[in-house]
C-alpha positions, 0 to 999 in steps of 0.5 A, spaced: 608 902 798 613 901 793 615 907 792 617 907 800 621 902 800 625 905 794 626 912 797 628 908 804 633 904 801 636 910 797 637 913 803 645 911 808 644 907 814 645 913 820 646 911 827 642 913 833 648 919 835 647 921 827 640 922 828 639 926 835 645 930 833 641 931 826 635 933 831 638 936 836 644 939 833 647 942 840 647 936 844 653 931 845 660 933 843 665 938 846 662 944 849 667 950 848 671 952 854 671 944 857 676 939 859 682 942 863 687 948 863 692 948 858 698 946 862 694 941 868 697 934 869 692 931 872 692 926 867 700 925 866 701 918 865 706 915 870 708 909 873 707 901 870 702 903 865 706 909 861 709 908 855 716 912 858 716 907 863 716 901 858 722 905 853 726 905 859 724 898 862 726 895 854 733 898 854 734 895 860 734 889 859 737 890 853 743 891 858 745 883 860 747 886 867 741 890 868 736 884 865 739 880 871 737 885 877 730 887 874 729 879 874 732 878 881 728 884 883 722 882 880 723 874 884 724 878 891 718 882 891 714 876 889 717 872 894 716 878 899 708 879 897 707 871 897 710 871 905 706 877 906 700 874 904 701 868 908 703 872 914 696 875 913 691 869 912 695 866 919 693 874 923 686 873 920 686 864 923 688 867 929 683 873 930 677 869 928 678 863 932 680 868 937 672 871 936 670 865 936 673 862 944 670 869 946 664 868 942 663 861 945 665 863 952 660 869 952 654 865 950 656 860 955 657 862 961 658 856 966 664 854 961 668 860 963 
């Protein structure tokens, strides 16, 4: 017994992957040939998330004037997206009492 807890404690630690890997040592990890053709760009960052989009978002507002119009513009779209909003919780207000009269009067009929 001795002697096994010395050699297991001479051994490193390996991880769960290092062990099936030494097991199997052709599963897991890149296969030649995989992932997309040299030139794809189905992966090309754009929009809110790139990091292009934050250098020039940075230099604008380093810009006094332009830090004002992003400001502003960030304000309206805001303003336009919160009166969206509201505008569609008052349709949906509106549909649903509008189901519930006709629901209502369907059930009874007498009231109709």
């Amino acid at each position: 017994m001795v002697v096994e807890s010395a050699n297991e404690a001479e051994k490193p630690e390996q991880s769960p992957i290092a062990i099936r890997k030494d097991r199997h040592p052709g599963w897991g990890g890149r296969r030649p040939g995989a992932g997309a053709p040299k030139g794809n760009l189905n992966a090309l960052k754009h929009g809110r998330n790139s990091r292009r989009q934050a250098q020039l978002v940075e230099a604008l507002m380093q810009v006094p004037q332009s830090r004002d119009t992003l400001i502003a513009l960030g304000k309206r779209n805001r303003r336009l997206r919160r009166q969206a909003e509201e505008g569609a919780g008052v349709l949906m207000t509106r549909l649903l009492e509008n189901v519930a009269r006709i629901t209502l009067n369907q059930a009874c009929p007498e009231h109709g």
